[in-house]
N, C-alpha and C positions, 0 to 999 in steps of 0.2 A: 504494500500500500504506500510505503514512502515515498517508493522508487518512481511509482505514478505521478504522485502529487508532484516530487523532485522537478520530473520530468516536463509538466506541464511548467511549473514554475520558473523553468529554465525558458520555455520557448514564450513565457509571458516577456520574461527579462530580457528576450534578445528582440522583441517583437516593440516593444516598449522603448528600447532605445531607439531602434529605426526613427519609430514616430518621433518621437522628440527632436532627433535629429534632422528630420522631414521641414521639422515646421520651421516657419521664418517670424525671424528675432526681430528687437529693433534695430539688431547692428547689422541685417543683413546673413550672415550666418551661412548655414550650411539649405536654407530655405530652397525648392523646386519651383520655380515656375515663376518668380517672384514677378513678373513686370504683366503677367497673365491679362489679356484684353478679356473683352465679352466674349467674344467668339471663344473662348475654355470652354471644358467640359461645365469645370463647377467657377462659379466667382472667387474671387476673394475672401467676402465674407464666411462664403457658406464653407469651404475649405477648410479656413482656422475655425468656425464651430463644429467642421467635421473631426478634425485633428484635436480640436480640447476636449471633447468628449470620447473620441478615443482611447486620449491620453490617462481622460478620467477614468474610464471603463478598466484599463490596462492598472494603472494604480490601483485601484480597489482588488482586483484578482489579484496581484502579487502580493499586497497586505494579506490578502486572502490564506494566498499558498502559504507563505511565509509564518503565519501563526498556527495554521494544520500543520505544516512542520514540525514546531516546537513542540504542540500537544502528541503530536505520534508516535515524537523521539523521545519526550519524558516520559511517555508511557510505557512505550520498549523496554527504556531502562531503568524503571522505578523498581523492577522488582529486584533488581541487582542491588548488592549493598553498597554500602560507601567505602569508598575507596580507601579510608583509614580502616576499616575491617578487614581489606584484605592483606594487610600487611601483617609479615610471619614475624614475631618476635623470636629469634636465635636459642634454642635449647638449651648449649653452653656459652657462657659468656668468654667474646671473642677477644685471643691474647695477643701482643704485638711481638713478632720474632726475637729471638735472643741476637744481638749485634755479633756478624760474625767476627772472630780474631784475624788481625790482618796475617797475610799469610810473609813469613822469612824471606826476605830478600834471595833469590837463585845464585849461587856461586859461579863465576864465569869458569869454563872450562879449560883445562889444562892444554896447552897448546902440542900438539903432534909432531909437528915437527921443529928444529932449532930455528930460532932465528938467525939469521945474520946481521954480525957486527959491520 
């Protein structure tokens, strides 16, 4: 059931940026069509009340998704304990090594053969 809801909620969140992105700002923006005569399909007007209610529509579903979320996932995991319950306290109490002794310096080896003077 999450993975539903997830799913839809994603294709809200990518659908919902589009729009936004669509529409025209007052600084011009990323806007389509911006300079659109009569002869459009749709006006001006009726476009940006296409695209706010859109937008609207698109926000309330993702508010939507977004709290069935939270309830479907606290649910799943309410019945699990807390996460300080599942920590194991140690049987015997854990010691710190004995410092090893440095080990004797290596004697260098006796040379084989004579040197020469």
């Amino acid at each position: 059931m999450i993975i539903v809801v997830l799913v839809i909620h994603v294709m809200l969140t990518i659908t919902l940026i589009g729009v936004v992105l669509v529409q025209k700002s007052e600084g011009g923006g990323l806007g389509i069509g911006g300079g659109g005569g009569m002869s459009g399909f749709m006006t001006g007007r009726s476009t940006a009340n296409l695209l706010t209610r859109t937008t609207a529509f698109l926000a309330a579903g993702f508010m939507l998704t977004s709290i069935t979320l939270a309830v479907l996932y606290g649910r799943q995991h309410m019945a699990s304990s807390s996460i300080l319950d599942q920590i194991q306290t140690p049987a015997a109490p854990i010691t710190a090594p004995a410092p090893a002794e440095p080990a004797a310096p290596a004697q260098p080896p006796a040379p084989s053969v004579p040197l020469a003077k």
